[in-house]
C-alpha positions in Angstrom: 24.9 -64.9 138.8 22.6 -63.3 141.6 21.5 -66.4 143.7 19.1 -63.9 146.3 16.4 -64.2 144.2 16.3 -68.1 143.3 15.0 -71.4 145.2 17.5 -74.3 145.0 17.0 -78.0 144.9 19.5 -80.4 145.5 18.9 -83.8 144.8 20.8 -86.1 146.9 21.1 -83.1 149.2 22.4 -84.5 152.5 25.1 -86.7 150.7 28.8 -85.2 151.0 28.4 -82.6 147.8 25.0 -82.0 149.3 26.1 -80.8 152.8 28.9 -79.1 150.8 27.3 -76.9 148.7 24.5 -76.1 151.4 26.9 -74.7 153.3 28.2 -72.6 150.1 25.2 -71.6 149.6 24.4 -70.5 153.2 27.2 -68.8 153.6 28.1 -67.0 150.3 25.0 -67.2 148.0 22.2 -66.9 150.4 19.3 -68.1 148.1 15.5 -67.2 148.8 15.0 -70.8 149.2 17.6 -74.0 149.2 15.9 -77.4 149.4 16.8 -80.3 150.3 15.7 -83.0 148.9 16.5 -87.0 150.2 15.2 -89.6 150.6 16.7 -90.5 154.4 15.1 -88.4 157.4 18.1 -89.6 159.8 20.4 -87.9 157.7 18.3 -84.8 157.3 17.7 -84.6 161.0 21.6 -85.2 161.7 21.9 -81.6 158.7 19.6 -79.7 161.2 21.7 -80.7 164.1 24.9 -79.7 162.3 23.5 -76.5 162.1 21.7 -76.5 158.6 18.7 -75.0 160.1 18.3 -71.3 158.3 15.1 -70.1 157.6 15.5 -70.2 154.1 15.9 -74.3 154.4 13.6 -76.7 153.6 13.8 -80.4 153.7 11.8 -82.3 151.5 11.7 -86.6 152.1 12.1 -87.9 148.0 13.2 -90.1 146.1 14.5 -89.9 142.1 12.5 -92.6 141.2 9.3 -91.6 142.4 8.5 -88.9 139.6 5.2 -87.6 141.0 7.0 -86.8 144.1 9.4 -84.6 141.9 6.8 -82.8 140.7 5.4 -81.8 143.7 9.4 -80.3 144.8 10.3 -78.9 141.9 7.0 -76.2 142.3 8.2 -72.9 142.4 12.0 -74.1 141.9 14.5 -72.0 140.1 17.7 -74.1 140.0 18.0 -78.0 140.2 21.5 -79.9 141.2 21.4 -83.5 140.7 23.7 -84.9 143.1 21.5 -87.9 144.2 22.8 -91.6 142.7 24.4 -94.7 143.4 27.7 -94.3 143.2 30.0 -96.7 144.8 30.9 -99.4 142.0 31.0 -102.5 143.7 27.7 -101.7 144.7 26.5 -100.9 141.1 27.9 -104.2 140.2 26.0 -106.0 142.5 22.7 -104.7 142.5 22.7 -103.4 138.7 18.7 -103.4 138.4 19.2 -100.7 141.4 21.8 -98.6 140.0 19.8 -98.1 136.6 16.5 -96.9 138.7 18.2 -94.7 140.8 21.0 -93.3 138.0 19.1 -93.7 134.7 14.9 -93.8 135.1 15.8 -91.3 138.0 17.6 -89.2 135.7 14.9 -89.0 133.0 12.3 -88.0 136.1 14.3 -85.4 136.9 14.1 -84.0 133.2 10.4 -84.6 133.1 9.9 -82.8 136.1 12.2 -79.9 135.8 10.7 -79.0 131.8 7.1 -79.8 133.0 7.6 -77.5 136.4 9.4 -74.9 134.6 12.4 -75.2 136.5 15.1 -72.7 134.5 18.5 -74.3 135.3 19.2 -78.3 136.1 22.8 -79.4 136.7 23.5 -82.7 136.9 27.2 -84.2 138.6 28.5 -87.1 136.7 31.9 -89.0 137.3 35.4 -89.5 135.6 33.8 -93.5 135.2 31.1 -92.2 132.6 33.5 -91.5 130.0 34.1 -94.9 128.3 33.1 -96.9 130.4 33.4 -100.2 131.9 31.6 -100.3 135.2 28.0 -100.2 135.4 28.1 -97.2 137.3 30.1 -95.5 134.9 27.6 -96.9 132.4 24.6 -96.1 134.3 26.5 -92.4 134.7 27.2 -92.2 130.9 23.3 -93.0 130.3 22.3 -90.0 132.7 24.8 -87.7 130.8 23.3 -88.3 127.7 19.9 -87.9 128.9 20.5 -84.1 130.3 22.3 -83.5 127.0 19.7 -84.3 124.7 16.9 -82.7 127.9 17.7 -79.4 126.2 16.3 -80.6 122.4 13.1 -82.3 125.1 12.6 -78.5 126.1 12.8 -77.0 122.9 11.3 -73.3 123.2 10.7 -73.8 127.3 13.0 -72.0 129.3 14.4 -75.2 131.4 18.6 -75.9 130.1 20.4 -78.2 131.4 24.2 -79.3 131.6 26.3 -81.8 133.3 29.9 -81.3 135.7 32.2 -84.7 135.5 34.9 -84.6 137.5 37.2 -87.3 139.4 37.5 -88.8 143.5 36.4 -86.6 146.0 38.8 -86.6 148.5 36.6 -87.7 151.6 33.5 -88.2 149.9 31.2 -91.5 151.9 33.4 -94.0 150.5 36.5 -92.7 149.5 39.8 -94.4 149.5 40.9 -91.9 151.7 39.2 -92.4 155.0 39.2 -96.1 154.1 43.6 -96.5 154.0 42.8 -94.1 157.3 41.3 -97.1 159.1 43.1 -99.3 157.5 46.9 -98.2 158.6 45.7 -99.3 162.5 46.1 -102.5 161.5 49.2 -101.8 159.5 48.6 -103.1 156.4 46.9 -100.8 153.5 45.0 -102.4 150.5 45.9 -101.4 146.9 44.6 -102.9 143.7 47.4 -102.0 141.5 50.1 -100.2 142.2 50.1 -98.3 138.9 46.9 -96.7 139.2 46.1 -93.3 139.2 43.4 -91.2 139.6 42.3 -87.0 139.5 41.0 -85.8 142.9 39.3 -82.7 143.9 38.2 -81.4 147.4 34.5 -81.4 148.0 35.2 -77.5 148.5 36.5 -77.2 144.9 33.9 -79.7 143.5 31.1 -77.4 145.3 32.4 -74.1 144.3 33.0 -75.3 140.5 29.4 -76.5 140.3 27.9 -73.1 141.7 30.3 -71.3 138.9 28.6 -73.5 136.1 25.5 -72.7 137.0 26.3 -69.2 136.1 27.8 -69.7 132.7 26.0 -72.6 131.1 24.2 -72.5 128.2 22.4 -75.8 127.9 24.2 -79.0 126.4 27.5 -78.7 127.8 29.8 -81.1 129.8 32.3 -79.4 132.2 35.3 -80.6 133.4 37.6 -78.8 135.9 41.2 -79.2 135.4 42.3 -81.2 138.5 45.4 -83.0 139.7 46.4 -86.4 139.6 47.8 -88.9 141.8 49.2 -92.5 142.1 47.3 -94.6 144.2 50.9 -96.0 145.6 51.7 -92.2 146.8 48.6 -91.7 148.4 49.1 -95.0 150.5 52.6 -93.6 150.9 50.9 -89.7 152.1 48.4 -91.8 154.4 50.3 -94.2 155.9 54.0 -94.5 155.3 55.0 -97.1 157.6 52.0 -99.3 156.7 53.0 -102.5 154.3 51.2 -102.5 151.2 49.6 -105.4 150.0 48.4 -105.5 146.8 45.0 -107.6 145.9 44.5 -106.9 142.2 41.7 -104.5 140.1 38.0 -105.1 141.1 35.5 -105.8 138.8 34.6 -102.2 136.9 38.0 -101.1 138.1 40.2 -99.2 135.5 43.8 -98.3 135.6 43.4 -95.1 134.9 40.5 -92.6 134.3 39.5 -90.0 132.0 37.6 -87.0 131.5 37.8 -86.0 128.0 37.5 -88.9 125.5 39.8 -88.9 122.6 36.4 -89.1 120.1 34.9 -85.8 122.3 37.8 -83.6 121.2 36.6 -82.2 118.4 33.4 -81.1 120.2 35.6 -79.7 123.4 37.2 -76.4 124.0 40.0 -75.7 126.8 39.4 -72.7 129.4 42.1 -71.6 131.8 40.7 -73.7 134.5 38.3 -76.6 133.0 36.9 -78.0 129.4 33.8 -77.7 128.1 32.9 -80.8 126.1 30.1 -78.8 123.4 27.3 -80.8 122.5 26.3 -81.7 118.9 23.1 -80.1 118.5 22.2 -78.7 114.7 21.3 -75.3 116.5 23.9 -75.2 119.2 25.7 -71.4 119.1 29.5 -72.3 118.5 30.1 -68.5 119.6 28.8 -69.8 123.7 32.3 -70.7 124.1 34.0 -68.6 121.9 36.7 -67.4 124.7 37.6 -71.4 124.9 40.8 -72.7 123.0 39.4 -75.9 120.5 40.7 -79.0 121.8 43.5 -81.0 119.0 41.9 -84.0 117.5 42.9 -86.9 118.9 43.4 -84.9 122.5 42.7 -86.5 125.8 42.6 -85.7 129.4 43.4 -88.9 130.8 44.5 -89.0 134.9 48.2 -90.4 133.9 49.0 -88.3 131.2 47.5 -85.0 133.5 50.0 -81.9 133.5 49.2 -81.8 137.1 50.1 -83.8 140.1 49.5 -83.9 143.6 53.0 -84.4 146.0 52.4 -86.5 149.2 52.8 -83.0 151.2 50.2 -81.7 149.4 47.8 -84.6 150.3 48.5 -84.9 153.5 47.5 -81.4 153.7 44.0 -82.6 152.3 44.2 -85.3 155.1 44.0 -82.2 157.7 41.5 -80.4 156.5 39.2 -83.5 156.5 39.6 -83.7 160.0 41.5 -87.2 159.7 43.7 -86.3 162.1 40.9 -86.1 164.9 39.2 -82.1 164.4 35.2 -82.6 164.2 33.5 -81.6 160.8 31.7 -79.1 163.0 35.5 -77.7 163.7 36.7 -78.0 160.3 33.5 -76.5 158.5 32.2 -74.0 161.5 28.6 -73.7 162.2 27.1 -73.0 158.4 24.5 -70.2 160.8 27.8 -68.7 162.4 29.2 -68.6 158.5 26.0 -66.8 157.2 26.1 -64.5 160.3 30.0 -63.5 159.7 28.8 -62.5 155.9 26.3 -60.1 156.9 
């Protein structure tokens, strides 16, 4: 897909993915326009002082809830990401009212807005905790799938599709288990919930870059899932801090064991690419020939995070650590100037 000739809206946009896939864009895709769209002027300030300033840049103050404001941002827009929600789940389990206005009324404005505005392409990010759920996040996520799902049958003959990317932890996303056991081995001790718990990670990198490539080959309706590793939460405490003791505190309320990405009762709808799935959805006038290149999932087939085919070693993690600058390089050092980037590309 040619990305010169389209405006870009991310939701949520100076949040980790959001400073991510600016700098993707600014450096690779170069739209006519990328906006940003937050509610938080600190943290769009602090983007512009990290270098986000391009003249193709916008920032716009928002919020999700506030639908009228969405219509006035989504003028003239092209592509929409949804990146903005609550995500952390204690959080969600606390403040529960708060987590449904921001992750489910906010998720139906963005639908309203993007059909009414003509926007052409809306892709939302979900989470490993929206399929079956038991958190209210990952309830509050499920909800927002649905709703960009079934946005395409709202459209009907309009131009405006939409589709959804789930995928598992970012590895040193705001909140993260990561930089938290980094803190947390100066005292000595590291946390753990459960020492059979596992869980897929991707980079924000990798989470960035598959979201741009989905936007190129969705049709409207699907659910996409990249084929990531897995890794035990006792090896990553292990990768982070092996001389740290490990005390162990018990699963959190909305906690699970282990996640998933591909439900057992979604099989039948998903088909298996090299590199991700693509849960189908059940629409009456959905094109089975979309995916036609994909491999039709077995019935009763899951992709659960500890029965994955793929695993991360301690090495390879620590090798994450690096690059997320845990070991003392700024982001500035680890990312380079996003202008410098752009400049390099010309």
């Amino acid at each position: 897909m040619t990305w010169c000739d389209k405006t870009v809206l991310v939701t949520g946009g100076t949040g980790s993915f959001g400073r991510q896939f600016a700098s993707l864009m600014l450096a690779e895709c170069q739209p006519k326009k990328l906006i940003i769209f937050s509610r938080d002027e600190m943290k769009q300030y602090a983007m512009r002082a990290d270098g986000f300033d391009a003249a193709n840049i916008r920032y716009f103050i928002g919020d999700v809830r506030d639908k009228e404001r969405l219509y006035r941002a989504f003028y003239g827009v092209d592509i929409v990401v949804h990146a903005a929600a609550i995500k952390q789940v204690p959080t969600a389990e606390y403040n529960p009212f708060e987590a449904i206005k921001t992750n489910v009324i906010g998720a139906a404005n963005v639908i309203d807005a993007a059909i009414d505005c003509g926007v052409e392409k809306v892709i939302a990010l979900s989470t490993d905790k929206a399929a079956n759920p038991i958190s209210l996040y990952g309830a509050s996520k499920l909800c927002s799938d649905k709703l960009f799902v079934a946005g395409n049958a709202y459209s009907g003959p309009r131009k405006t599709r939409m589709s959804v990317v789930r995928y598992g932890n970012v590895a040193g996303s705001r909140g993260s288990v990561i930089p938290f056991f980094w803190e947390q081995r100066k005292s000595g001790v590291l946390t753990i919930t459960d020492r059979r718990m596992t869980r897929f990670w991707i980079t924000l990198e990798q989470g960035a870059r598959f979201v741009a490539q989905c936007v190129g080959q969705m049709h409207g309706g699907e659910i996409f899932v990249p084929k990531i590793p897995s890794m035990r939460i006792c090896d990553l405490a292990e990768a982070i801090a092996p001389r740290c003791r490990i005390n162990v505190i018990g699963i959190r309320p909305g906690e699970k064991l282990h996640e998933i990405m591909v439900p057992r009762d979604d099989a039948r709808h998903t088909v298996e690419l090299p590199d991700f799935y693509v849960i189908q959805p059940d629409f009456q006038w959905w094109d089975t020939k979309n995916w036609k290149v994909g491999k039709p999932c077995e019935d009763g087939f899951r992709y659960r995070s500890d029965t994955n085919s793929q695993w991360l070693s301690r090495d390879e993690m620590q090798s994450i650590i690096v690059s997320l600058g845990l070991d003392g390089s700024s982001e500035t050092e680890r990312r380079g100037n996003p202008l410098q980037a752009v400049a390099a590309a010309r």
